[in-house]
C-alpha positions as CSV (number, residue, x, y, z in Angstrom):
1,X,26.8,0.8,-10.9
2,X,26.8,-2.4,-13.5
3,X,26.6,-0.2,-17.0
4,X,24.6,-3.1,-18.3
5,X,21.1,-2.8,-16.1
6,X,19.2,0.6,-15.0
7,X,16.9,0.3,-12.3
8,X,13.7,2.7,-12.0
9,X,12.8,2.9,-8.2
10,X,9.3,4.0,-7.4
11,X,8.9,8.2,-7.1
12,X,6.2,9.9,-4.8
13,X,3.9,10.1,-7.7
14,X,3.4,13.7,-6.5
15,X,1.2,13.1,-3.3
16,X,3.8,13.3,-0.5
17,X,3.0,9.4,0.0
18,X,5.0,7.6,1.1
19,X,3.9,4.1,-0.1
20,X,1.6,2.6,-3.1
21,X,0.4,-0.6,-4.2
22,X,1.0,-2.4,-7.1
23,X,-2.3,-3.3,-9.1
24,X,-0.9,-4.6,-11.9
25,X,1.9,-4.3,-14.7
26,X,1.5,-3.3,-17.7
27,X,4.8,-4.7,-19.1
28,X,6.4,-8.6,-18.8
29,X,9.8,-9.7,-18.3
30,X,11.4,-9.8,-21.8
31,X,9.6,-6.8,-23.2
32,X,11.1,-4.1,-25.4
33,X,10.1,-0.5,-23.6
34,X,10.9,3.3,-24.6
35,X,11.1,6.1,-22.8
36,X,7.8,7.2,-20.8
37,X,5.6,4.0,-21.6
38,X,3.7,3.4,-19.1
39,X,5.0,0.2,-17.3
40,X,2.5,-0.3,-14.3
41,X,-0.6,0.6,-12.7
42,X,-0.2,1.2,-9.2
43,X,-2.8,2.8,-6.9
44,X,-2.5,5.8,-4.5
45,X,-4.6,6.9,-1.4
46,X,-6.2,9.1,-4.4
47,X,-6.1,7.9,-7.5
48,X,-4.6,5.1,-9.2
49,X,-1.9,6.2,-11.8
50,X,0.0,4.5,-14.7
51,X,3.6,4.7,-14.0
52,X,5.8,5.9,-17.1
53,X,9.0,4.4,-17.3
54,X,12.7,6.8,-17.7
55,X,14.7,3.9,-19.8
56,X,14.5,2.1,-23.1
57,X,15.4,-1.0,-23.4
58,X,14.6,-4.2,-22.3
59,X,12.3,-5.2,-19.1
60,X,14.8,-7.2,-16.7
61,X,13.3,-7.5,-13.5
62,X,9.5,-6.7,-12.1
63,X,10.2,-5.8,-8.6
64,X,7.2,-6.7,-7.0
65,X,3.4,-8.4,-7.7
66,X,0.2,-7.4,-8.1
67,X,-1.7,-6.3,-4.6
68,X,2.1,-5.7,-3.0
69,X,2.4,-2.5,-1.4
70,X,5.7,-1.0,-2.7
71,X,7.4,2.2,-0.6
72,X,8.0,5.1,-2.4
73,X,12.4,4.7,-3.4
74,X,12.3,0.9,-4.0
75,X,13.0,-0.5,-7.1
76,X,10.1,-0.9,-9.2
77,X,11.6,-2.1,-12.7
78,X,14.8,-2.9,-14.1
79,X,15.7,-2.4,-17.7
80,X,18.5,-3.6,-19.4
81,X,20.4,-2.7,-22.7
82,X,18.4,-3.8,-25.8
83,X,20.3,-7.2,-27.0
84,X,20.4,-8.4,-23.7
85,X,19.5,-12.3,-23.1
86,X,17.4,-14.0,-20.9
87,X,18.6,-16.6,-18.7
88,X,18.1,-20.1,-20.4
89,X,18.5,-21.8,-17.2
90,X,16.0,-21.9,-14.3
91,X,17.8,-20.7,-11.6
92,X,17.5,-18.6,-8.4
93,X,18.8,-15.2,-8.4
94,X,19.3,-13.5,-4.7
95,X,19.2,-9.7,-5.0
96,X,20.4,-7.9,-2.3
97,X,19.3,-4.0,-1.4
98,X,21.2,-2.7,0.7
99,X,20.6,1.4,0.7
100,X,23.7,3.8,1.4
101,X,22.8,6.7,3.7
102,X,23.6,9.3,0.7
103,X,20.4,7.2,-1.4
104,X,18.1,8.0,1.2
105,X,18.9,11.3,1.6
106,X,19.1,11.6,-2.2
107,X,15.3,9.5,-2.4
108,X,14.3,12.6,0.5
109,X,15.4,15.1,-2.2
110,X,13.5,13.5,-5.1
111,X,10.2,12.8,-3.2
112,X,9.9,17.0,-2.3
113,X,10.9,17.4,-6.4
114,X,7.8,15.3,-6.9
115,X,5.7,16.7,-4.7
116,X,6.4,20.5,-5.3
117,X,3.5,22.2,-6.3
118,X,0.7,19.5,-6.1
119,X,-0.5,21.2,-3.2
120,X,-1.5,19.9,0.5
121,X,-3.0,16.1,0.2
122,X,-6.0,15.5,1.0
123,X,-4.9,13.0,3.7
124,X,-1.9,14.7,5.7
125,X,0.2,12.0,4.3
126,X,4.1,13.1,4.7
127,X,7.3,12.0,3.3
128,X,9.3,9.8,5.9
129,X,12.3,11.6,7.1
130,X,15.7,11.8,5.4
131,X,17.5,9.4,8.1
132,X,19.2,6.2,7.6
133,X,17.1,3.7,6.2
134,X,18.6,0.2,5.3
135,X,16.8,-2.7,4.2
136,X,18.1,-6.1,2.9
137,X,15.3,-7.8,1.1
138,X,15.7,-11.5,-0.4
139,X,14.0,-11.9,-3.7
140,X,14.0,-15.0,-5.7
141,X,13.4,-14.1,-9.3
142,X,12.8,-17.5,-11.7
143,X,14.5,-17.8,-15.3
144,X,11.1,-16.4,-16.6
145,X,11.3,-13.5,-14.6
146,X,15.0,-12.4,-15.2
147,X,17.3,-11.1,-17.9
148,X,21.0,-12.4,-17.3
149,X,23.8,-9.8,-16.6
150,X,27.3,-9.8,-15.7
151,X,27.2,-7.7,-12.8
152,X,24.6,-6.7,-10.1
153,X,23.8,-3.1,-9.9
154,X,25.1,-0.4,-7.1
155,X,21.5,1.1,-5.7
156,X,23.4,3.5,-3.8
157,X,23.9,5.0,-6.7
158,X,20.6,4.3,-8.4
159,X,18.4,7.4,-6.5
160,X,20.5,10.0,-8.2
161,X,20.2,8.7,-11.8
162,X,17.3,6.9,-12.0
163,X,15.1,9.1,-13.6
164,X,17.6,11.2,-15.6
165,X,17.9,10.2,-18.8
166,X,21.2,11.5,-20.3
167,X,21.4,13.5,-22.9
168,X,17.5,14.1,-23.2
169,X,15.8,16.6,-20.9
170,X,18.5,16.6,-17.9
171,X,16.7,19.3,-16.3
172,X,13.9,17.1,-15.7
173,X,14.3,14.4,-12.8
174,X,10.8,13.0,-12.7
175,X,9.5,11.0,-15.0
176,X,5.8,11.9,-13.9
177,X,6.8,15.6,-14.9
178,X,8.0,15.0,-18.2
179,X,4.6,12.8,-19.2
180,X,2.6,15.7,-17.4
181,X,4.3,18.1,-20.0
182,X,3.9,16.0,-22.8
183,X,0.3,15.1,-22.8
184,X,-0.5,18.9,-21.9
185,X,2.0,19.8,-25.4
186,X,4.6,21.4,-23.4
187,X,7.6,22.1,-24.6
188,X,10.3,21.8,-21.2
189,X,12.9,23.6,-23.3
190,X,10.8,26.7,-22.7
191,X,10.0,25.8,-19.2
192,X,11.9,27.9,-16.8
193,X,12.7,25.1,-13.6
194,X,12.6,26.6,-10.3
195,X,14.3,23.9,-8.3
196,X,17.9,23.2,-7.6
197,X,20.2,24.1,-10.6
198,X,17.3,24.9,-13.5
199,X,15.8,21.7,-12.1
200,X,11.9,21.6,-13.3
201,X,9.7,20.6,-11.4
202,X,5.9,19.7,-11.2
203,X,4.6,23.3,-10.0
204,X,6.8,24.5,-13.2
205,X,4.6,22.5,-15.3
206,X,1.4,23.5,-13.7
207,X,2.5,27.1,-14.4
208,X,3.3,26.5,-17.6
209,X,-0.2,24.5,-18.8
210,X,-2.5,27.1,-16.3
211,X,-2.9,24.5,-13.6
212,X,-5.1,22.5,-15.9
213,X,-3.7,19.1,-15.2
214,X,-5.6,16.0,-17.1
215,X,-3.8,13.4,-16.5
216,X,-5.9,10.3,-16.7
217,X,-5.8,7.4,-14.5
218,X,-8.1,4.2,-14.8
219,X,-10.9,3.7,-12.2
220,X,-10.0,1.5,-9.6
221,X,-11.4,-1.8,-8.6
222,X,-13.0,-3.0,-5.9
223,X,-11.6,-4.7,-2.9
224,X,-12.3,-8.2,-2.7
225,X,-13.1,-9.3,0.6
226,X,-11.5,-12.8,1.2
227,X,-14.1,-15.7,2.2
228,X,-12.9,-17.0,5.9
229,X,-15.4,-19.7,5.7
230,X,-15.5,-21.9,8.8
231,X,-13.4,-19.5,11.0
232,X,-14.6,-18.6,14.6
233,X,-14.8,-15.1,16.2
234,X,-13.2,-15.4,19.6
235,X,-15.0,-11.7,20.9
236,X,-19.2,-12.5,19.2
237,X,-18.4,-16.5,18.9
238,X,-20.3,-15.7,15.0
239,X,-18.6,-17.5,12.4
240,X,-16.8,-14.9,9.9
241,X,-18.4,-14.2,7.0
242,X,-15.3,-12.4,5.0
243,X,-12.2,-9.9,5.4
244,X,-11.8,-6.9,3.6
245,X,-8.8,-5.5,2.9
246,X,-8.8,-1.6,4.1
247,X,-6.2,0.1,0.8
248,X,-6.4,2.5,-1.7
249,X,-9.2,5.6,-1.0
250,X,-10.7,3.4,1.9
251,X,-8.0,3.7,3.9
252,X,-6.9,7.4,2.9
253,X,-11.1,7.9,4.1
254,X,-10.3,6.4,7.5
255,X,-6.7,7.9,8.1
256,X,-7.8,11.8,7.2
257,X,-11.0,11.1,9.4
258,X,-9.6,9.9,12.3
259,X,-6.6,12.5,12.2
260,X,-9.7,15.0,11.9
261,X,-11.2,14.0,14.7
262,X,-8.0,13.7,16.9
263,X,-6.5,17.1,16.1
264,X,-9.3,19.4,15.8
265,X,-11.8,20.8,18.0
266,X,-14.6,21.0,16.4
267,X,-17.8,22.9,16.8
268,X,-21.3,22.7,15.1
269,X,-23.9,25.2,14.1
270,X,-27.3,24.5,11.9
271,X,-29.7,26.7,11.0
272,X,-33.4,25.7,9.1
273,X,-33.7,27.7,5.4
274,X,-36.6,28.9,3.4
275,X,-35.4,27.5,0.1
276,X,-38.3,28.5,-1.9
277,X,-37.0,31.6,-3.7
278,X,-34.2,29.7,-4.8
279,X,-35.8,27.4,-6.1
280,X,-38.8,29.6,-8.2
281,X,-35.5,31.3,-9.4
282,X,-34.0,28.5,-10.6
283,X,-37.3,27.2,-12.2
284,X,-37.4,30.3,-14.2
285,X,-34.1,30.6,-15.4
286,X,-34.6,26.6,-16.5
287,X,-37.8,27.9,-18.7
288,X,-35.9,30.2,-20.3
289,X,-32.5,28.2,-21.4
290,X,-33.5,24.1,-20.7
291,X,-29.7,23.5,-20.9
292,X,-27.5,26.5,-19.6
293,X,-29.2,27.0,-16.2
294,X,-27.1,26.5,-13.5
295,X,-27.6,23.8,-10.9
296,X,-28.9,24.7,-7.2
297,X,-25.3,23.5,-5.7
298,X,-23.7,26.1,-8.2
299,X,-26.2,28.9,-6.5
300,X,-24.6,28.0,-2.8
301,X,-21.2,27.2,-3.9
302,X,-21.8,31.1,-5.2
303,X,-23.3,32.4,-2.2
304,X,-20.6,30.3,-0.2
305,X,-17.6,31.9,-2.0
306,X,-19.2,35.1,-1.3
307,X,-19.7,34.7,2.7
308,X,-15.8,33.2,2.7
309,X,-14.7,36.4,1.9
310,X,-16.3,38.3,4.2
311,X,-15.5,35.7,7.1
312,X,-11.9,34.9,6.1
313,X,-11.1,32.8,9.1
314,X,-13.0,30.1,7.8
315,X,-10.9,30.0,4.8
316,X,-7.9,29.4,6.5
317,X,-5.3,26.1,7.7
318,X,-4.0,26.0,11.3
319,X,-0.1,24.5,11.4
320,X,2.1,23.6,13.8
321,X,5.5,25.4,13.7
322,X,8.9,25.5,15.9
323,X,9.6,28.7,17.3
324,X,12.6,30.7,18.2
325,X,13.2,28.7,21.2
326,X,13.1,25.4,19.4
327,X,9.2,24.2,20.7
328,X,6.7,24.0,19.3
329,X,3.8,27.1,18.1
330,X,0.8,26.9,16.2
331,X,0.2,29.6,13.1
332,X,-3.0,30.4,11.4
333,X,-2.3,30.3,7.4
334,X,-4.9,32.8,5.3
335,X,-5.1,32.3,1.7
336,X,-5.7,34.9,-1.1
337,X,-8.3,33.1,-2.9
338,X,-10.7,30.3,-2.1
339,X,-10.7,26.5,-3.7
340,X,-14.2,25.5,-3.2
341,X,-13.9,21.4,-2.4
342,X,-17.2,19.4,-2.7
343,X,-17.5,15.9,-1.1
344,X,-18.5,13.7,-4.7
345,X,-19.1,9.9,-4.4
346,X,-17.6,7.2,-6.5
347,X,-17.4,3.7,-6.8
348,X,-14.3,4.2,-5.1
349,X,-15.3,5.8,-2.3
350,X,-15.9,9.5,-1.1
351,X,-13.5,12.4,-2.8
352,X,-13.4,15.8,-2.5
353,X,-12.6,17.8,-5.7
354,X,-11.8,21.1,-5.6
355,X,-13.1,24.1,-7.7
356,X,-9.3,26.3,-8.0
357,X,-10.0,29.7,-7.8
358,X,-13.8,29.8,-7.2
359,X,-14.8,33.0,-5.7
360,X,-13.5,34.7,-9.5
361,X,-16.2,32.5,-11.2
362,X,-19.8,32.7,-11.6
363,X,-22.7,30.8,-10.5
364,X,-22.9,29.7,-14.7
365,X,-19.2,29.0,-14.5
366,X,-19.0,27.3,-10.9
367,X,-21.5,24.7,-12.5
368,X,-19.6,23.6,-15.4
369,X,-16.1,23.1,-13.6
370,X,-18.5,21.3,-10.5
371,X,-20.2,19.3,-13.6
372,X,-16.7,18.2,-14.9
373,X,-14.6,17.6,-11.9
374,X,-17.7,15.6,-10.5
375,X,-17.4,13.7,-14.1
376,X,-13.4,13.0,-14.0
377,X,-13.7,11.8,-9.9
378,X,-15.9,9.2,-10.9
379,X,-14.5,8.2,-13.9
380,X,-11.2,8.0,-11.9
381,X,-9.5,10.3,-14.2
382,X,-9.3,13.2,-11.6
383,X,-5.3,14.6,-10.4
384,X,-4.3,14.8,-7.2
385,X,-4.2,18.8,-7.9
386,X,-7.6,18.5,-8.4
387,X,-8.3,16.2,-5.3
388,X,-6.0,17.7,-2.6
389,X,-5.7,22.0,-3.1
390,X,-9.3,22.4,-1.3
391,X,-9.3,25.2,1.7
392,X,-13.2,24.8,2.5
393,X,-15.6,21.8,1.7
394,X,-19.4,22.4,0.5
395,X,-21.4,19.1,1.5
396,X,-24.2,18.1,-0.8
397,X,-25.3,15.2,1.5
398,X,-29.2,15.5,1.0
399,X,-28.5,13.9,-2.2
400,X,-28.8,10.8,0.4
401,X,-32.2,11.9,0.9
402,X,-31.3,13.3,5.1
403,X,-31.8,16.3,6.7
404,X,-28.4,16.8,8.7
405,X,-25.4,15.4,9.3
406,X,-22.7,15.7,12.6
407,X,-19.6,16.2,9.2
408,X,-16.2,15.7,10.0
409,X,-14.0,18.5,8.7
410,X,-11.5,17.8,6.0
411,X,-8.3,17.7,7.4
412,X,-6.6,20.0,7.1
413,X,-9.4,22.5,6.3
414,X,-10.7,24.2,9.1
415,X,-14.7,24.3,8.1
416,X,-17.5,22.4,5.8
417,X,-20.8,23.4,5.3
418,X,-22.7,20.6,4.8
419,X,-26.5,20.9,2.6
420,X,-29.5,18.5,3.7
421,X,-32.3,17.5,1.5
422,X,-35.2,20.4,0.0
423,X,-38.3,19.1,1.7
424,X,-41.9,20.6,1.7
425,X,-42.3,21.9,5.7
426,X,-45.1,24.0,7.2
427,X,-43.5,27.9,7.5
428,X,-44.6,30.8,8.6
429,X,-44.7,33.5,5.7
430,X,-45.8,37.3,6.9
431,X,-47.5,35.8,10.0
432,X,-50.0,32.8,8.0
433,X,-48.7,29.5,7.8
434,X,-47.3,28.4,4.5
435,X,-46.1,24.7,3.1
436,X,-42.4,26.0,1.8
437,X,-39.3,24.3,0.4
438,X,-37.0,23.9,3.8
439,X,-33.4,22.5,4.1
440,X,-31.0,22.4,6.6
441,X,-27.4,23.8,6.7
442,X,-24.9,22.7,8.9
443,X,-21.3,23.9,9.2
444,X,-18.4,22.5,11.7
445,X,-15.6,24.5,12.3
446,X,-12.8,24.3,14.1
447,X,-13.0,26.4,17.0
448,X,-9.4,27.2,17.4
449,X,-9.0,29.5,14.2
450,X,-12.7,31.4,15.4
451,X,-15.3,32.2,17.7
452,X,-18.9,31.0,17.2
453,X,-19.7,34.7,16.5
454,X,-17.5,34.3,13.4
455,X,-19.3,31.0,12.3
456,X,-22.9,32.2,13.7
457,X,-22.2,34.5,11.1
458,X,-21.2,33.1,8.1
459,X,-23.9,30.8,8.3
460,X,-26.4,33.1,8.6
461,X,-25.0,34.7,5.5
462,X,-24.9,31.9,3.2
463,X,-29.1,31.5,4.8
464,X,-29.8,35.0,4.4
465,X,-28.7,34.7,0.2
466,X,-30.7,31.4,-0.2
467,X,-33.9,32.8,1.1
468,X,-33.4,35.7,-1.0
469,X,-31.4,34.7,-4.2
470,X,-32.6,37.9,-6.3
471,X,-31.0,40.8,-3.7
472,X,-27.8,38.4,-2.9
473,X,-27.0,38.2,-6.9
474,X,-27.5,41.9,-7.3
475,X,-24.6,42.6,-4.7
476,X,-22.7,40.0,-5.8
C-alpha cells in the first residue's frame, strides 16, 4: 500500500453489527488529528458512539456523509502524513475499492476481536459471513474534500493494519479498546490479551476495569420525518402527510420484535396481587430514611432474582446448534448468575439495561445501579455491555398508567415479567371486603425451554413475596 495515505475502515464498534450510520464528523478535510481523537459520530442500533481515530496526521479523505449508512469494513477516514498538501486544483478524484478475498476474511477476524466480550446484542444482529465480498464504489471527492498524493492506496492490505499503530500498543487491534482502556486508566502493558498471539481484546479490558464500562456517547436525535406534501396514497387515496425514516434504536425495536415473535412460542400467564403490604412497608422504611429507601421496582427486581433461582429455566437462552450429523439441534443454555434487564424509556426509544450480577445485590443496592443505568440510557451515555448482557426482563409498564400488557419477550431471552399500575380495588381480606392496593403481573415465556407448571410457578412466587414483603425478606 501507498506509504503516504493510511486509511481507517469502519470496526464493529463492539455490537456484532454489521452496519452504522454516519451522523456527523467531527473532523474536516485538512485537519491535523492524533491518535484516538475522536473523528465521527456515527449511530448504532444501540447507542450512538464517537469513533476514535488509529492515525496522526492529517485528514485526507471523509469517506461518507452525514445520514449515510456505512458497513462495518469500509473506509471511513483517510489520514495522510503531516506536511501533506491539498490539491490546489478542483478536480475529480475516482477511487476505486475493490476488496481482495484475504481483506474480508481479515475484516471477519477483526469484527469477532471487536465484539469479544460485549456480550449477546440486544437485537440478534450478526456479523456477515467471511465469504468473498467485492464492491467497486465510484466516489467523486472535490479539491475541498481531498489531500493530493502520489499513489492510491492498496485496501487489500488496509484490514490488517488499519488499526495497528506501529510501534505503540501492537497488541491492541481496535481502536475502541485502546480508548475503553484509557478513559477507565488502564494500563494495556499490564493487560494480559487473550486473543490470537497476546492479542487484547475488549473482554480483556472489561476484566481488567470489573466490567464497569462508561463510555459515553451523545443522545441521539430525532428522526425527521420528510414532508411529501402533495403526494397521493394509491392504497387509502389520503394525501401523505410525511415519511419517517425507520434507523437507529427504531429500527433495532422493530427487527428484535418481529424476530421475537417469529422464533418463539410464546405463552402468557397473569395473576391479580395484593400490593398493600408492600407498599405500608415501603412507607415505613421512607419515614425512617427520606432518601435511602429503596424504590418498589427495587423490592420486585429482589423478589424476582430470588424466584429465578429457584425456577432456573426461566433464566436461560435456547440456540440453534449443528449436530454430529451436520443438521441442525436446538440446546438450552443455563447461566450461573442472573442480569436483571428492565425495559427504560428514552427519547430515543425503548432500551433494556441490564443490572450484571443482580441476584448478589440487595434490594438497597439493586435501586442504585436501577437509579443509574436508568440515568445513563436516557442520557444516551449507556454501553452496549450495559444494553445487551440481559438473560430476563422486569417490565415496569404501569408507569403508563395500564393494567396489563400481551409483552413480547426480548429476544433472545426466554421470559419477562411485566408490572401493571398499583390501583385501589375492592378485596377480600379474612372473609370482609376491603379497598386494597391491586396490580397485575404478567410473565410470557417461551414455552419451548418449560412447562406452564414451571411458569405457573414462578409467578406465583414473585406474588406470594409481594403480598407478604416482611416473611419473603426474612428468607431472603
Amino acid at each position: 500500500m501507498s506509504a503516504e495515505m493510511q486509511v481507517f475502515l469502519l470496526p464493529d464498534l463492539g455490537e456484532g453489527l454489521t452496519e452504522a450510520e454516519l451522523v456527523n464528523w467531527l473532523v474536516a478535510v485538512g485537519d491535523e488529528i492524533r491518535v484516538d481523537q475522536p473523528i465521527a459520530e456515527v449511530e448504532t442500533a444501540k447507542s450512538m458512539v464517537e469513533v476514535p481515530s488509529p492515525y496522526a496526521g492529517i485528514v485526507a479523505v471523509l469517506h461518507g456523509e452525514a445520514g449515510q449508512t456505512l458497513d462495518v469494513g469500509k473506509p471511513l477516514i483517510s489520514v495522510a502524513p503531516v506536511g501533506a498538501s491539498v490539491a490546489e486544483e478542483p478536480a475529480a478524484v475516482e477511487e476505486q475499492v475493490d476488496e481482495a478475498p484475504a481483506a474480508s476474511a481479515a475484516a471477519q477476524a477483526y469484527r469477532t476481536e471487536e465484539k469479544a466480550g460485549s456480550g449477546n446484542v440486544l437485537i440478534g444482529y450478526g456479523t456477515s459471513g467471511g465469504g468473498e465480498a467485492r464492491r467497486t464504489r465510484p466516489r467523486r471527492v472535490s479539491a475541498g474534500s481531498a489531500v493530493a498524493f502520489t499513489s492510491e492506496p492498496d485496501f487489500a492490505e488496509l484490514s490488517l493494519s488499519r488499526t495497528r499503530i506501529p510501534g505503540k500498543l501492537s497488541a491492541v487491534i481496535s481502536p475502541l479498546v485502546r480508548k475503553m482502556a484509557r478513559d477507565h486508566g488502564v494500563s494495556l502493558d499490564a493487560v494480559p490479551g487473550s486473543g490470537d498471539s497476546g492479542l487484547i481484546l475488549r473482554r480483556d479490558v472489561e476484566a481488567a476495569i470489573g466490567g464497569a464500562v462508561r463510555e459515553a456517547a451523545p443522545a441521539e436525535a430525532p428522526a425527521v420525518a420528510q414532508s411529501s406534501a402533495g403526494v397521493q396514497d394509491s392504497r387509502t387515496g389520503l394525501t401523505v402527510a410525511s415519511r419517517t425514516p425507520v434507523r437507529g434504536i427504531r429500527k433495532a425495536v422493530a427487527a428484535n420484535m418481529t424476530r421475537s415473535r417469529a422464533e418463539i412460542p410464546e405463552a402468557t400467564v397473569w395473576v391479580d396481587v395484593d400490593a398493600t403490604a408492600l407498599l405500608e412497608m415501603r412507607a415505613e422504611l421512607k419515614r425512617r430514611d427520606p432518601h435511602g429507601a429503596p424504590g418498589l421496582l427495587a423490592f420486585m427486581a429482589r423478589f424476582v432474582t430470588a424466584g429465578l433461582k429457584k425456577f432456573p429455566e426461566l433464566n436461560t437462552r435456547i440456540v440453534t446448534a449443528e449436530d454430529a450429523a451436520g443438521g441442525e439441534m436446538q440446546e438450552i443454555i443455563a447461566f450461573d448468575g442472573i442480569n436483571l434487564g428492565f425495559a427504560a424509556q428514552t427519547d430515543r426509544g425503548l432500551v433494556v439495561p441490564s443490572v450484571r450480577n443482580a441476584h448478589l445485590l440487595s434490594a438497597r443496592e439493586l435501586d442504585a445501579e436501577i437509579r443509574r443505568l436508568t440515568a445513563v440510557a436516557r442520557d444516551g451515555k449507556a454501553t452496549p455491555t450495559e444494553l445487551s448482557s440481559g438473560t430476563f426482563t422486569l417490565n415496569n409498564y404501569g408507569v403508563f398508567g395500564v393494567d396489563g400488557s400481551a409483552a413480547i419477550i426480548n429476544y433472545p431471552e426466554v421470559a419477562m415479567l411485566g408490572v401493571g399500575r398499583i390501583i385501589d380495588k375492592p378485596w377480600v381480606v379474612d372473609g370482609q371486603l376491603a379497598v386494597r392496593k391491586v396490580t397485575e403481573l404478567t410473565l410470557a415465556f417461551d414455552h419451548r425451554v418449560c412447562d406452564g407448571e414451571t411458569a405457573a410457578g414462578f409467578l406465583r412466587y414473585v406474588a406470594d413475596a409481594i403480598e407478604n414483603p416482611g416473611t419473603a425478606l426474612v428468607d431472603l
